[in-house]
N, C-alpha and C positions, 0 to 999 in steps of 0.2 A: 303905604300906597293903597289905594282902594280897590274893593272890588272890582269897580267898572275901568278903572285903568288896570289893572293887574289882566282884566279878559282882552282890553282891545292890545296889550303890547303882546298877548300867547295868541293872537290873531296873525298880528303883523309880522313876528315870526315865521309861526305857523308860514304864511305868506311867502316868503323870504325864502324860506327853507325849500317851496316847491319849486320856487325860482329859477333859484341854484341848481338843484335837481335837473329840471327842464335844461336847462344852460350844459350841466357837465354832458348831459344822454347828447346834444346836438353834434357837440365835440369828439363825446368818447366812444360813443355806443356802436355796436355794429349791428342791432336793431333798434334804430333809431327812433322810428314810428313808435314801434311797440310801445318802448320805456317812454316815451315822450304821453303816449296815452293811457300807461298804466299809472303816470305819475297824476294825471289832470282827475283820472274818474277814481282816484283816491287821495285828492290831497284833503288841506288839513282845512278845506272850507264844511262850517259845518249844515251841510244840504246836500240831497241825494245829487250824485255826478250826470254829467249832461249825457245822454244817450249815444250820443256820434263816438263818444271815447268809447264806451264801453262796448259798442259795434265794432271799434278797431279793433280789440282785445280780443272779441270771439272770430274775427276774418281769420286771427293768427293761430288760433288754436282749430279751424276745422278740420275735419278729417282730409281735407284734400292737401293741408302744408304739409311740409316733411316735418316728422316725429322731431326733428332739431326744435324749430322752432316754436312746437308745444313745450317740449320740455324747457327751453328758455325761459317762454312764458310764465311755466310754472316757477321756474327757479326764483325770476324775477317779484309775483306775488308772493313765493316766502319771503323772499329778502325784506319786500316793504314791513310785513307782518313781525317779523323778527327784531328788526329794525326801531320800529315809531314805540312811544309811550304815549302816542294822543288817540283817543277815542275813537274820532271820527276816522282819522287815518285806518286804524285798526276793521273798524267795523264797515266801511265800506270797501276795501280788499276785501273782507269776508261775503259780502253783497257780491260783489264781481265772481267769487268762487263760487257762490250759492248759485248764481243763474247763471253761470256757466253750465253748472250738472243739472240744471232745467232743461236751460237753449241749446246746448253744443251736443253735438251725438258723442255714446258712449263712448266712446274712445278717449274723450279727455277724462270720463273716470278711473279709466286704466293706468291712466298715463298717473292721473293725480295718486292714485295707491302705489304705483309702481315709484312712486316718488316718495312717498314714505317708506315704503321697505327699506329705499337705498342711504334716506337719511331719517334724524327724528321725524315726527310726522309736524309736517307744518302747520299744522290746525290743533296743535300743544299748546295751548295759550292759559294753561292752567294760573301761570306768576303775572300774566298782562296786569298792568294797572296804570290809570293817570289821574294822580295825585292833584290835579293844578287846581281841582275845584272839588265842593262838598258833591256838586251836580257829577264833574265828569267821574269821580268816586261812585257815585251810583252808576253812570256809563259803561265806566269797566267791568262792572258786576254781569251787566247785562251782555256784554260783548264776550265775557269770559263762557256765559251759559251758551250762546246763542256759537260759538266755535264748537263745545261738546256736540250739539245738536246737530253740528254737518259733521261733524266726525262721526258721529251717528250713522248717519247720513249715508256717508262711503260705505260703513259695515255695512249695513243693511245690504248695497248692491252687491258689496263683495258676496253676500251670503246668498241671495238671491236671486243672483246672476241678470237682473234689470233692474229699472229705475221706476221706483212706486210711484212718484209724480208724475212720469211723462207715460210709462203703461199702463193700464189695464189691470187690477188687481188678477193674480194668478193662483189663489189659495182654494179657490175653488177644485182648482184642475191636480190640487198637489193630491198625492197618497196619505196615506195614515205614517209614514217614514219622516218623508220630506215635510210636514206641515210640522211634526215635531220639531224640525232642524230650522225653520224658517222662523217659527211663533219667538221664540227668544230675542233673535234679531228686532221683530216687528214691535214687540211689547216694548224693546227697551228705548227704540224709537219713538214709540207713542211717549214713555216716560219724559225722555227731553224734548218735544213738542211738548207736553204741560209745562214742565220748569222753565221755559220761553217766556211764560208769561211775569212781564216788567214789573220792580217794583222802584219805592221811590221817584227820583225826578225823570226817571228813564221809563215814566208811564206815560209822559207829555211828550216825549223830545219825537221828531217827526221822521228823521232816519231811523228809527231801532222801529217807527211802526211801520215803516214801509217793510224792514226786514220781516219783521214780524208777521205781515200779511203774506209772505211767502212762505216760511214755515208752517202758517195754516193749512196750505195747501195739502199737505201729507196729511189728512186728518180726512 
């Protein structure tokens, strides 16, 4: 089988499988919307998800639903995570989490650590891999880094107690104590912001640069 038939039947799949998905949530779900939109602004098309989804996704997690329906939410973004062995799947749930802890008030970063204490943490993605190409083999590599880096990410605020993207650097205002206790956090931070940067086919592919262009932002 070739190449280019070997990509378009892991398309049509791919395809298939969001389908079904979309079909069982209509039936099964008891947040129906949610799963319905968390399935579209991560399926396994590979180009960044349409807007309107990923607007569902944060309606559900704002501070004004009840704490259920975030942690649903959350529960639901690890599932898919846990779940897929395809790139794009992977990496755009990862997008959705990333500008969640942009766009959504702190509270869903509470909720998201509060959700690792209780189980592994869902941003583990140390063994991800999809094998189906030499390309998405470099993908994985990059989706694998680019998970450290929001794991990162959460430490940081956990240690920090705000969000370096959306405040106001505070290092100024710290004591000679606390800037001790903070510097570690921050440097190891800045560390995976550098190792972000893509190598092989995952320097071209145009979802990892959109992701990419948001991890810049902490710099």
């Amino acid at each position: 089988m070739s190449g280019g038939t070997q990509n378009s039947l892991r398309k049509a799949l791919g395809a298939l499988k969001d389908t079904t998905t979309v079909s069982l949530a209509k039936v099964n779900s008891g947040y129906k919307e949610l799963d319905i939109a968390i399935v579209r602004a991560t399926n396994h098309v590979e180009r960044p998800a349409k807007e309107k989804h990923i607007r569902a996704i944060f309606s559900a997690i704002s501070a004004t639903r009840p704490r259920a329906d975030v942690a649903y939410c959350i529960h639901a973004l690890a599932r898919r995570l846990s779940k897929t062995h395809n790139w794009a799947v992977a990496l755009k749930t990862l997008i959705v989490i990333h500008r969640a802890l942009r766009e959504v008030d702190p509270t869903f970063h509470e909720e998201l650590i509060n959700y690792g204490r209780s189980r592994s943490h869902m941003l583990n993605m140390a063994h991800f891999k999809d094998d189906s190409s030499p390309n998405a083999w470099d993908y994985s590599a990059w989706v694998r880094t680019y998970a450290l880096f929001l794991e990162e990410r959460l430490e940081c605020f956990r240690v920090l107690k705000y969000d370096i993207e959306a405040d106001r650097p505070r290092t100024k205002d710290l004591d000679t104590a606390e800037l001790l206790e903070h510097l570690p956090a921050l440097q190891q931070l800045l560390y995976r912001v550098v190792s972000c940067q893509p190598q092989g086919a995952a320097v071209h592919n145009f979802v990892i640069q959109l992701a990419l262009s948001l991890s810049y932002n902490v710099i």
